[in-house]
N, C-alpha and C positions, 0 to 999 in steps of 0.2 A: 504494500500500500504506500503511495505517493503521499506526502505529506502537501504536498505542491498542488493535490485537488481540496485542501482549504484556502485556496486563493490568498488573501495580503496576510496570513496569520502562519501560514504554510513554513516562510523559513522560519517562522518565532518558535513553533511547533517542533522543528526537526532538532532546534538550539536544546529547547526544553527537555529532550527524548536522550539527546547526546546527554545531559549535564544531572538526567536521573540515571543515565547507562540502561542495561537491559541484562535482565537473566531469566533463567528458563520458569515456566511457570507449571506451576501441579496442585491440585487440589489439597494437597497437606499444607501448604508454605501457609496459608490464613490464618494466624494465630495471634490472642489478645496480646503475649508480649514482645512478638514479631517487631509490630508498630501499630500506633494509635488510629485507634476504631474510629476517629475523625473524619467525617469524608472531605473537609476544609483543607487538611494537613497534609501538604505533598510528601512522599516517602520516599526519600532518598536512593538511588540505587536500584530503582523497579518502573519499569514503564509496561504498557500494555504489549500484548502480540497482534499482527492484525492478520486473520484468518477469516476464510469463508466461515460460511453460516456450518455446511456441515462437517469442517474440520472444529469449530469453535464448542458446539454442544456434544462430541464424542467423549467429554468427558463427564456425562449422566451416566451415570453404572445407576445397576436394580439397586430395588430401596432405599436409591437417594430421594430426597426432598427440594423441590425446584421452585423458588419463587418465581411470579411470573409479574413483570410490570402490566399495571392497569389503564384499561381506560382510553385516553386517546394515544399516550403512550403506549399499546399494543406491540408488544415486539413482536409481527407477524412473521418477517422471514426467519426469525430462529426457531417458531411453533413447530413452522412447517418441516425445519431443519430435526428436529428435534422429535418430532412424527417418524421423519425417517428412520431415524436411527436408530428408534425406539423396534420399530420390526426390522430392521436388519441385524441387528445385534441382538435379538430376542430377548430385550430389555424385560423383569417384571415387577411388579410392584414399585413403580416411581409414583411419587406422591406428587402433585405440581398443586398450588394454593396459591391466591389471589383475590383482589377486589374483582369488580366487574371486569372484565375484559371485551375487546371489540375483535373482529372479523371471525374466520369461519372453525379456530379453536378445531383442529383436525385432531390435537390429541384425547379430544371426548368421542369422536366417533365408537360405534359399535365397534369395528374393525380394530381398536385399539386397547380392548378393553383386555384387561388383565396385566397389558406392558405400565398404562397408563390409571393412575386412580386419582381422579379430579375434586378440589378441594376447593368449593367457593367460599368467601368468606362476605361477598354480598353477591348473589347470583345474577348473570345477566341473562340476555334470551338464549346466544349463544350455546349457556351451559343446563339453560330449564332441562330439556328433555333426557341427556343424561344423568338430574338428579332424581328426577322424579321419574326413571325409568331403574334406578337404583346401582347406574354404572357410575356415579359419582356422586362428593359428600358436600353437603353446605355444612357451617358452623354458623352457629347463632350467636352474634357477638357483637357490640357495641361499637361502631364505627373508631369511637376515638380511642378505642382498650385495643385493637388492633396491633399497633406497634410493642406493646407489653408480651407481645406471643412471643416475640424473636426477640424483643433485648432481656427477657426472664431465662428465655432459653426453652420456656414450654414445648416451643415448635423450633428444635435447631434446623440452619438452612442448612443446602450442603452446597447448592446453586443456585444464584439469582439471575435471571436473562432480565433487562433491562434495554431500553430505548434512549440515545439522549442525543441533542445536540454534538456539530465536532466541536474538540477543543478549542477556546480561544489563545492567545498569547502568552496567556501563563497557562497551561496545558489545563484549565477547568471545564470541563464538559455542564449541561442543565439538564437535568429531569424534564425541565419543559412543564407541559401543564398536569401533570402527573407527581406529587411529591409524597401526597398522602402516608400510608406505611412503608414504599418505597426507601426511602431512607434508612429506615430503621435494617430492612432486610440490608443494606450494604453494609451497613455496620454489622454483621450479624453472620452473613453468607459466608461460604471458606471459600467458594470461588468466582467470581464475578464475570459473566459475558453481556456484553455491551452492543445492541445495533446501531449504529451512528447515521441518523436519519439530519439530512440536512432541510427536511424540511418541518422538524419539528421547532418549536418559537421557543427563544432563549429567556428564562424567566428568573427571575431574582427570587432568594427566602432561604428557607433551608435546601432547596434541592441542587446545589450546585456540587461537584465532585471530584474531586482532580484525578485527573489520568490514573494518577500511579497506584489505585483504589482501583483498578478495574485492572484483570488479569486479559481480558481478550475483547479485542476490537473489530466489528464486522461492519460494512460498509454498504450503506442500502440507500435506496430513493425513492421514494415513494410517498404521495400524500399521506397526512392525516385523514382517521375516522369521522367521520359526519353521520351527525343523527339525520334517520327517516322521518322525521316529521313536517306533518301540515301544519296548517294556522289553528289558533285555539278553534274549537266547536261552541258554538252559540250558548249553551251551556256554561263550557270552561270561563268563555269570554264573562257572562253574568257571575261566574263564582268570581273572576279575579274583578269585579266594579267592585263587588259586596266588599271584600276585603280591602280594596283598596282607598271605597269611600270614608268605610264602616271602622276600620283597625287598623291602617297604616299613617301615622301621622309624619308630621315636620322631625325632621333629625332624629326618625328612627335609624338603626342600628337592623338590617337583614340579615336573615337567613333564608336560603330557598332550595326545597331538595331538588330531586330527578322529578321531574316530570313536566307537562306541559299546563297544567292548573300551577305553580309559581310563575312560568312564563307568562301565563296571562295577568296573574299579578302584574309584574314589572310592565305589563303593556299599559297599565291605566297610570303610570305614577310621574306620568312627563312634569306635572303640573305641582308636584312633591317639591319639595327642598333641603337641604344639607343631609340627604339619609345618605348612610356607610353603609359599604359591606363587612359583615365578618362571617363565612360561612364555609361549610365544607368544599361545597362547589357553585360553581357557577356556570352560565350559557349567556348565549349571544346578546341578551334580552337587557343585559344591563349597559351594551353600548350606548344604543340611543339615551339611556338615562346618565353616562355620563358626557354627552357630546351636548343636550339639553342643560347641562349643569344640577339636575337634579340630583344625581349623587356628586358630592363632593369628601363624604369622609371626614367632614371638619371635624364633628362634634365628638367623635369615637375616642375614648382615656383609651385603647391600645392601638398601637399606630395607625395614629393618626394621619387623615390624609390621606392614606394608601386601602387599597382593598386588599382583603387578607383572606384568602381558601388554599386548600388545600390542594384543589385539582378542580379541571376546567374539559368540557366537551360540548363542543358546538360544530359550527360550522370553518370555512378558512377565513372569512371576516375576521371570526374571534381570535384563530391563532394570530393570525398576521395582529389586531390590534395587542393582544400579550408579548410580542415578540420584541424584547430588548426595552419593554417598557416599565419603570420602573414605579408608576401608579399600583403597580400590581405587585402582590409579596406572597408568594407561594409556600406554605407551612408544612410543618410537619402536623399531623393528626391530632399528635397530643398535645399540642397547642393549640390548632383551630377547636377543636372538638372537645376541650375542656370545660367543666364547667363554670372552675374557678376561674379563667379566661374569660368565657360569654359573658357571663353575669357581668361584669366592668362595664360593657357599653352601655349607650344610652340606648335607653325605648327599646332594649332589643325585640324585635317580632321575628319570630321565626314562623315559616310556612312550611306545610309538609301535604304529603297526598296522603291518602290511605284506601282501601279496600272493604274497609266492613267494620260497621259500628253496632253496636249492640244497645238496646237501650238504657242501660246501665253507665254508658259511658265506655267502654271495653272496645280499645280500638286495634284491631288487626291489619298489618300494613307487608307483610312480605308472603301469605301463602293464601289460596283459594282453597277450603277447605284441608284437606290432605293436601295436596298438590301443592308444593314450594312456588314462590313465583320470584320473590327478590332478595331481602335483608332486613334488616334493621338496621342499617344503614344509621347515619345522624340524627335521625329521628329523634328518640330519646335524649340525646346529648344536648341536642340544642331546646328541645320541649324543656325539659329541665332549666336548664342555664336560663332561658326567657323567662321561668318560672322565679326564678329567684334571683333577677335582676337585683343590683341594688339600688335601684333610683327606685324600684316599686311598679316601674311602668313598662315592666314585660307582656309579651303577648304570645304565646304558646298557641298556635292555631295551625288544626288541623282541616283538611280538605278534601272533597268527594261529590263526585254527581251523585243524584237522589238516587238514582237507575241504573243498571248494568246496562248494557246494546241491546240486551234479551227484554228492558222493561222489568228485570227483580230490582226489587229494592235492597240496596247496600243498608241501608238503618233496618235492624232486624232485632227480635223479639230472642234470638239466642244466635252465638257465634255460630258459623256452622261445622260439621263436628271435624276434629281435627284440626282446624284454623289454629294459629298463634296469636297472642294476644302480645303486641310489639309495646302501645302504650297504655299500661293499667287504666282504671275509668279514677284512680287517684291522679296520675299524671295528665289526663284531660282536662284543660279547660274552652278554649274554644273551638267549635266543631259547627265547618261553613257547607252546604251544598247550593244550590242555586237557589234555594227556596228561601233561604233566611239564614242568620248566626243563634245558632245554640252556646248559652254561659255555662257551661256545665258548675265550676269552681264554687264550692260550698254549698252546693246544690245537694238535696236526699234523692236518693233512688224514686221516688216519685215524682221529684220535682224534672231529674235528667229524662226520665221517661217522658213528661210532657213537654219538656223542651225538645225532644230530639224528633217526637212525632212531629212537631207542628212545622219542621224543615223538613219532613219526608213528603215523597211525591204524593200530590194530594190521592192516589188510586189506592194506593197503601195506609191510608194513615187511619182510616176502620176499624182495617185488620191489626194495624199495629196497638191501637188503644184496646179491643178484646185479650188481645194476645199477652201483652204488659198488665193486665189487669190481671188476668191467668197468672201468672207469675208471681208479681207483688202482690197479691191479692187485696191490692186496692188500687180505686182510678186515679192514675196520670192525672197530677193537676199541678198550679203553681204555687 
């Protein structure tokens, strides 16, 4: 590999390579008193290899454990690399574990099962079918407790495949819009393979890395992941006014999960002023809101000024707007997703989607009955943290059309069986469909019951006062 295809940084790069030297690399050499687990701290005397994809993953042996970078960071040419080698070397039992990941994830395939046992720790579509087909495992686990798995050592790495930026002039590569648990897995992993995608966007925080932290270097091109979606549904667009007229004031502090009900949030808040982000992730949807001036960041006690998540997936507008910009500060987990963090800001409001509310207040937000479908994801982290703002003026809101596509109603008389219950009906307080905002917070089991019918779609809400009365044995009132 030409140092010379990173264009004006190219000789600064070869200078850097000369003045760490190079020696051979092997899956033993990763050791805490080797040198410091820092990925900031260049290590003298070690630089990376640069090897194709399926020389660079031939060092997966059986029941190794493989993290895999998330998200838009997708390291897709080493999946594929790494498929391979998995049936050619009649690899068995490799564990590979990760947040959501993007493209077509070949090592879930049928065909793969037994070399491969897949490990989500928030599940995407990608990997549904082989969990819920029983060829791969989700863990249920707190978006921001994530990094705690690999620096405890619960889940030692043995491999991390990874996506970043090429090195700049001082040989520091970025995570990009991906830092989330990441990090932590490099401090953590014995071996480190790296695809150097030049078209991922160079982003400031915790995810920057210097060369000599990464054992092997593979050289790709290829766009970024982009989500498939439309514009909000007439629906979403009514959930994100409500919230937006109703719960989002002046120099809130956001949070916004996955989905396309926070995006229609952000679509009504042009008209907002000095709200901050602080969130796990973000999408395309808060450009316009800082091109408007509506978000500025000012009023935020943790860095201030800047937007602060963890990881970012949208479209190439959005990379290209994070790329080299320094509005933006990419975190590690256990910082964005802390509690004792969130709580600091002002107003914080955090938004979140869910799947199925129970009239009790009992919300289900990652599986459809038995059938797994996502995570728990930040949910709770930031539900929480909003809860115990210390200005007092948190807003913990939850989000759901009345209806399935089918016309069932998601506000239900009991979970359905098997469902998980993501956030307790204690950690509920606001709960929005397009019909109206449910208060849940200090509310009795009767009182939640007739707040939650009177936001169900009016075809349901009958059946839902018979049904809640069946239960509590007394009538839903306020």
């Amino acid at each position: 590999m030409a140092y010379s295809s990173f264009g004006k940084f190219g000789n600064a790069l070869a200078k850097v390579v000369r003045q760490l030297g190079r020696r051979p690399n092997c899956i033993s050499q990763r050791g805490f008193y080797g040198y410091s687990q820092e990925p900031f701290h260049p290590i003298t005397n070690k630089a990376p290899e640069w090897k194709s994809a399926d020389e660079a993953v031939s060092v997966i042996a059986s029941n190794n454990r493989v993290f895999i970078h998330g998200c838009a960071a997708t390291p897709t040419l080493l999946l594929e690399a790494m498929a391979r080698h998995g049936q050619k070397s009649k690899l068995k039992d490799v564990e590979t574990i990760h947040i959501h990941i993007e493209g077509p994830a070949p090592h879930t395939k049928p065909e793969n099962a037994g070399i491969f046992r897949d490990n989500s720790l928030f599940i995407g579509a990608n990997c549904r079918e082989a969990v819920n087909d029983g060829r791969a495992d989700s863990t249920p686990i707190f978006l921001g407790e994530i990094p705690l798995l690999f620096r405890r050592k619960i889940l030692p790495l043995d491999v991390a495949l990874l996506q970043v930026t090429p090195p700049d002039e001082h040989g520091f590569c970025s995570l990009g819009p991906s830092v989330d648990c990441t990090r932590a897995a490099i401090q953590n992993a014995k071996y480190i393979v790296a695809q150097v995608n030049k078209n991922q966007p160079r982003t400031f925080g915790d995810g920057l890395v210097h060369m000599s932290h990464l054992d092997v270097m593979v050289e790709a091109d290829f766009p970024l992941p982009e989500p498939k979606r439309g514009p909000p549904s007439e629906v979403e667009t009514q959930i994100g006014k409500l919230i937006a007229e109703n719960l989002v004031v002046d120099g809130a502090t956001l949070q916004m999960g996955i989905g396309s009900i926070p995006d229609a949030v952000l679509a009504q808040l042009k008209n907002h002023k000095d709200l901050g982000i602080h969130s796990e992730m973000f999408s395309d949807g808060i450009i316009p809101l800082v091109e408007c001036g509506a978000i500025t960041n000012a009023n935020k006690k943790l860095q201030t000024g800047k937007i602060v998540s963890s990881f970012a997936y949208g479209t190439k507008a959005l990379y290209s707007f994070m790329n080299n910009n320094p509005l933006i500060v990419m975190c590690d987990l256990s910082f964005t997703n802390s509690e004792a963090m969130i709580c600091q800001n002002p107003k914080v409001t955090a938004i979140n989607s869910c799947i199925e509310v129970d009239v009790s207040g009992q919300v289900v937000s990652d599986s459809i009955g038995t059938r797994m479908f996502s995570g728990f994801g930040g949910q709770v982290d930031f539900i929480r943290g909003a809860a115990l703002s210390l200005d007092g003026l948190g807003k913990p809101i939850l989000a759901m059309p009345s209806v399935t596509p089918k016309g069932i109603s998601k506000i239900v008389p009991y979970i359905k069986q098997g469902a998980g219950v993501v956030t307790t009906r204690a950690h509920a307080h606001y709960i929005v469909t397009e019909h109206g905002i449910a208060y849940l917070f200090g509310k009795t089991l009767r009182q939640r019951a007739h707040a939650l019918i009177k936001i169900a779609h009016p075809d349901h809400r009958e059946e839902l006062e018979k049904e809640a009365f069946k239960r509590l044995k007394c009538m839903p009132s306020a």
